[in-house]
C-alpha positions in Angstrom: -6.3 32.2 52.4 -6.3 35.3 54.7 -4.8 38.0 53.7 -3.0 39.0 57.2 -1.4 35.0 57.5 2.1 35.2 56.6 3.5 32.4 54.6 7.1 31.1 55.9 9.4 29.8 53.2 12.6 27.9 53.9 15.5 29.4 52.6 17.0 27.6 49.4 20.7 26.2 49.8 22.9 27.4 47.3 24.6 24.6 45.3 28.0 26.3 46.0 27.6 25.7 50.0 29.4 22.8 51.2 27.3 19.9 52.7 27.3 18.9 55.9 29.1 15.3 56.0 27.9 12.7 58.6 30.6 11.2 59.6 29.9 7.1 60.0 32.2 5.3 62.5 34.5 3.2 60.3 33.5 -0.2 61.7 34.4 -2.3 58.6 37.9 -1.3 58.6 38.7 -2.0 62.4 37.1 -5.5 62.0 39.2 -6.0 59.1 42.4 -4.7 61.3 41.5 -6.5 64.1 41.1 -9.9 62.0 44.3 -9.4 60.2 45.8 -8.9 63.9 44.8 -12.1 65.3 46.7 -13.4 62.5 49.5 -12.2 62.9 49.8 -13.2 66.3 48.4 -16.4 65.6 51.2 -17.2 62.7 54.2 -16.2 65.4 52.4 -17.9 68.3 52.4 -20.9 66.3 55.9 -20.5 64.6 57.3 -20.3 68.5 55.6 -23.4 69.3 56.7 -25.2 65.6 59.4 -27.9 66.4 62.0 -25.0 64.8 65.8 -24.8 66.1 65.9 -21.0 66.0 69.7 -20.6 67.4 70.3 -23.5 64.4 68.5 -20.7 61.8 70.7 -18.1 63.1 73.7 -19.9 63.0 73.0 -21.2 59.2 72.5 -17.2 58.2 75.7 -16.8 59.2 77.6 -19.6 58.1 79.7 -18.4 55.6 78.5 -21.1 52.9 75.6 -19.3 52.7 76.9 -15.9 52.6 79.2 -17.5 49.6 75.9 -19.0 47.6 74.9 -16.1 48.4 77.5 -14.0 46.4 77.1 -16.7 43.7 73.5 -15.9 42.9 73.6 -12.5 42.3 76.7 -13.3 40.2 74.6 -15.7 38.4 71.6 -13.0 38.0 73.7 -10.2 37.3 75.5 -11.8 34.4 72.6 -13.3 33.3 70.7 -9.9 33.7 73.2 -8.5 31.2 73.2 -11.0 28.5 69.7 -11.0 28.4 69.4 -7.1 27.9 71.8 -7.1 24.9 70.1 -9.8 23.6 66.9 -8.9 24.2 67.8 -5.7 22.2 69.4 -7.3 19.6 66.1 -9.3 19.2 63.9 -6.1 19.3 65.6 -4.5 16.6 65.3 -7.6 14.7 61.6 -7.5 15.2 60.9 -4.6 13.6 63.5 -4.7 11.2 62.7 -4.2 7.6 64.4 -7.2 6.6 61.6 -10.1 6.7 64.7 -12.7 7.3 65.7 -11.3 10.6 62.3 -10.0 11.6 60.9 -14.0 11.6 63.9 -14.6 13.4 63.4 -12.5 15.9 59.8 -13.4 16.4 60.9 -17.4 16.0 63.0 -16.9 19.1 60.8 -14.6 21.2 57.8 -17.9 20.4 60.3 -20.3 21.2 62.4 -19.4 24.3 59.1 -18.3 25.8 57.7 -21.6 25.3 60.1 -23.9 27.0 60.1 -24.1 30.5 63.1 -22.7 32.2 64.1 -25.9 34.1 63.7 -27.7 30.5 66.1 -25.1 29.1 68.9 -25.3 32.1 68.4 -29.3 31.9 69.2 -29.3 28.2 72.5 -27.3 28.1 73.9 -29.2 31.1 73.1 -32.6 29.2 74.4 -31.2 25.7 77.5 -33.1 26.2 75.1 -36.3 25.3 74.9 -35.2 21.9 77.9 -33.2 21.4 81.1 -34.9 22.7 83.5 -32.4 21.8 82.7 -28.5 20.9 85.2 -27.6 18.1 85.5 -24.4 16.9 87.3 -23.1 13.8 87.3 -22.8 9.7 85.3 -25.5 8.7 87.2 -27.5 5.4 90.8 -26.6 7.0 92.7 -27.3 9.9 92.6 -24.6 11.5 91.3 -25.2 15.0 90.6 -22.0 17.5 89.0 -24.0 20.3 88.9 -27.8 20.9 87.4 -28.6 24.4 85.0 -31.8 25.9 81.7 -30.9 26.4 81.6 -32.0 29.9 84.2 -29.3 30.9 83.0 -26.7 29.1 79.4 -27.0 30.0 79.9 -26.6 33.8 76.9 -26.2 36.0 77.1 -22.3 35.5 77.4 -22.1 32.4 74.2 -24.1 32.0 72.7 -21.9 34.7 73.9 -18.8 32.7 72.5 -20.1 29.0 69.3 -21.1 30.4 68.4 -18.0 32.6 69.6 -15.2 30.0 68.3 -17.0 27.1 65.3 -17.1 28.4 64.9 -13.6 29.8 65.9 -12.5 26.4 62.9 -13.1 24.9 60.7 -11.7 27.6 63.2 -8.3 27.9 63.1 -8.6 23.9 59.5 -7.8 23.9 60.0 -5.1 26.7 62.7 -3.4 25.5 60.1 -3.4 21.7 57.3 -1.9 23.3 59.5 1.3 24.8 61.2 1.5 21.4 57.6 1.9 20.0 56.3 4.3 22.6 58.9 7.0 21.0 57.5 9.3 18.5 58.5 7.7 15.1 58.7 11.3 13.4 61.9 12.0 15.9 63.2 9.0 14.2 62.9 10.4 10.9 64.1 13.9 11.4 66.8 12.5 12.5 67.3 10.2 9.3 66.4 13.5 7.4 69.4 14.8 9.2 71.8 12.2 8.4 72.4 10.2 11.1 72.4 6.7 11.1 70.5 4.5 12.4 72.2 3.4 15.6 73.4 6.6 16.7 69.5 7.6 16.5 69.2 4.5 18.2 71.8 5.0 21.1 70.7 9.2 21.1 67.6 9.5 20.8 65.4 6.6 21.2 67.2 4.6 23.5 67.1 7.6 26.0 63.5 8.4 26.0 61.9 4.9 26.2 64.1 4.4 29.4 61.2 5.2 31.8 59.1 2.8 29.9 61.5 0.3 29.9 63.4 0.2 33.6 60.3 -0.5 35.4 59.5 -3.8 34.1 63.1 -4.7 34.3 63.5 -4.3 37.6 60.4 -6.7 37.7 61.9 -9.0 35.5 65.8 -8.9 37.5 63.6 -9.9 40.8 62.3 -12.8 38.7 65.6 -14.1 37.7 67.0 -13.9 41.3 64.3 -16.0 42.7 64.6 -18.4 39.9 68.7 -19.0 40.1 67.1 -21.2 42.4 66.5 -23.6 40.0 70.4 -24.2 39.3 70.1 -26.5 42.0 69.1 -28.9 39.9 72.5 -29.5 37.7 74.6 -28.7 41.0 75.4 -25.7 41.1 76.4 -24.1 44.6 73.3 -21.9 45.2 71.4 -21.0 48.1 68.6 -24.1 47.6 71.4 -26.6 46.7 73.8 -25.3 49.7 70.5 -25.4 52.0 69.4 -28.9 50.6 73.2 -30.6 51.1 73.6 -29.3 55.2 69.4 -30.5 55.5 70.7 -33.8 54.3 73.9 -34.0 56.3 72.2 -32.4 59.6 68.3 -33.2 59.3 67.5 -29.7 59.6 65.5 -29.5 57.0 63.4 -26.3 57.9 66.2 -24.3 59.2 68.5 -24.6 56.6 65.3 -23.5 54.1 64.2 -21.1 56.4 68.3 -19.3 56.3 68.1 -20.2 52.3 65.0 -17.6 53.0 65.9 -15.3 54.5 69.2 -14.0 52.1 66.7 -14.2 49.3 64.1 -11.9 50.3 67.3 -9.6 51.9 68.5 -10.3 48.0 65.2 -9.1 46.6 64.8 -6.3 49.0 68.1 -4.4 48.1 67.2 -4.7 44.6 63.6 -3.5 45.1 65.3 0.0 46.7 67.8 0.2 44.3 65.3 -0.5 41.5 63.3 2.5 43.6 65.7 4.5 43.5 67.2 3.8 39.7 63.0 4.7 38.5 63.1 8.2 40.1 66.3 9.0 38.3 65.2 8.4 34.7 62.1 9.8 35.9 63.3 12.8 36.6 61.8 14.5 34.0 58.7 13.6 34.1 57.2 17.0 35.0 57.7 17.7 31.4 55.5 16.7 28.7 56.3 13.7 26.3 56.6 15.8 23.9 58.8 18.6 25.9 61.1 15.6 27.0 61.9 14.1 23.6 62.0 18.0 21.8 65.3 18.3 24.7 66.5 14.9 23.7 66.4 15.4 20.4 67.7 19.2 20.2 70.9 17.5 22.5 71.0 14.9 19.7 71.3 17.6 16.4 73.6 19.9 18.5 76.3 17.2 17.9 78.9 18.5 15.6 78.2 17.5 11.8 81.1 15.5 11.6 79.4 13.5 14.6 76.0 13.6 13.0 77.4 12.1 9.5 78.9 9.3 11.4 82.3 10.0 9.7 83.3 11.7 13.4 84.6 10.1 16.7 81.5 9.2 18.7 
């Protein structure tokens, strides 16, 4: 090489410099909009040409038997919501009790009332009065008689609604509410015992409050379940949405726009209860800027600030 040539080298990018980014028009995602627009239009279009009384639609919404089924499922939900929560955590406990009695108990009804089918449950307690004429109730060997009633009467429609729905939310809540019971620290549990406390005010003060966030989520989940599925009360007659919608359809022959009204107040229904279940989340989540660990320390130094008499359980609660 000659000495007077100058050799040119190019200057080495730093791995700290940013790279230049080619930017790539996006040509997937406005095919993929435009496809999903041309369906939408194409499901209205052909809604407005279906053989649909609109004006008949509106005027089911507001016909106030609907707005009364209405009211009765989420009365039905609700209450059934409730019974399945306590016993739910009744059967959690039960679970993991130390007791091997009531923990195969718990675990017998969790297997069973998650094996039969809903409708099968709900069919069986409106047909109990087959096997049971009467439901007496009192001191068995005396005659002493609290409650004497036919079956028939007291096995009404919503009652059988009621037994079926909660009994068999219970076991899914059940396992739920166990698994946010288990995502506590257990040695909270047991400097508490170490403390004095008994069990179910540990329970009630400490546990209960942290595994909320674990446990509301999935039970707002399980809440928009059971409204959809009071549905299935139509089959032993009670006043619903379906069974109001299916009684006009069969005295009008509008069969679509008494479903489509039945429709529309259930996904209103499950839409008020997805915001409040929103809105129900970011309160018990409040805290979660904190640690686990920071979060259940606060619970628990609330807990043991109690006064002793409250701690020893021999206190007013």
């Amino acid at each position: 090489m000659n000495s007077h040539e100058t050799v040119t080298v190019a200057p080495r990018r730093r791995s700290d410099e940013p790279r230049e980014t080619v930017r790539r028009f996006p040509l997937g995602r406005w095919i993929s909009g435009a496809l999903i627009l041309v369906l939408l239009v194409a499901f209205v279009f052909s809604m407005a040409q279906a053989k649909i009384s609109w004006p008949a639609v509106a005027g089911y919404i507001v016909d106030p038997e609907f707005i009364a089924a209405l009211g009765r499922v989420i009365v039905l939900a609700v209450v059934s919501l409730v019974g399945a929560v306590v016993l739910g955590l009744i059967v959690a406990v039960m679970q993991d009790s130390k007791n091997p009695v009531a923990s195969l108990t718990g675990k017998f009804y969790v297997w069973f009332f998650r094996g039969v089918p809903l409708l099968l449950q709900i069919l069986l307690w409106y047909n109990i009065a087959l096997v049971f004429s009467r439901i007496t109730i009192g001191i068995p060997g005396t005659d002493i008689v609290f409650f004497d009633q036919s079956a028939n009467e007291v096995f009404t429609p919503f009652l059988a609604a009621l037994l079926g729905l909660a009994l068999h939310e219970a076991a899914y809540m059940a396992e739920i509410i166990r698994a946010g019971l288990r995502s506590v620290d257990r040695g909270q549990l047991e400097a508490a015992s170490a403390l004095g406390m008994p069990p179910l005010m540990s329970l009630r003060r400490i546990i209960l409050p942290q595994s909320m966030r674990t446990i509301i989520p999935p039970t707002g989940n399980e809440f928009i379940n059971m409204l959809k599925a009071t549905s299935l009360a139509a089959t032993v007659t009670y006043p619903e949405l379906l069974y109001i919608a299916q009684n006009t359809a069969a005295i009008n022959l509008e069969v679509m726009e008494t479903l489509i009204a039945a429709t529309f107040w259930y996904m209103v229904a499950v839409s008020a209860f997805s915001v409040g279940q929103y809105f129900l989340e970011k309160k018990f989540n409040a805290s979660v800027a904190m640690t686990p660990g920071q979060t259940g320390m606060k619970i628990f130094k609330r807990a043991i600030s109690l006064p002793i008499g409250r701690i020893a359980g021999t206190g007013r609660n």
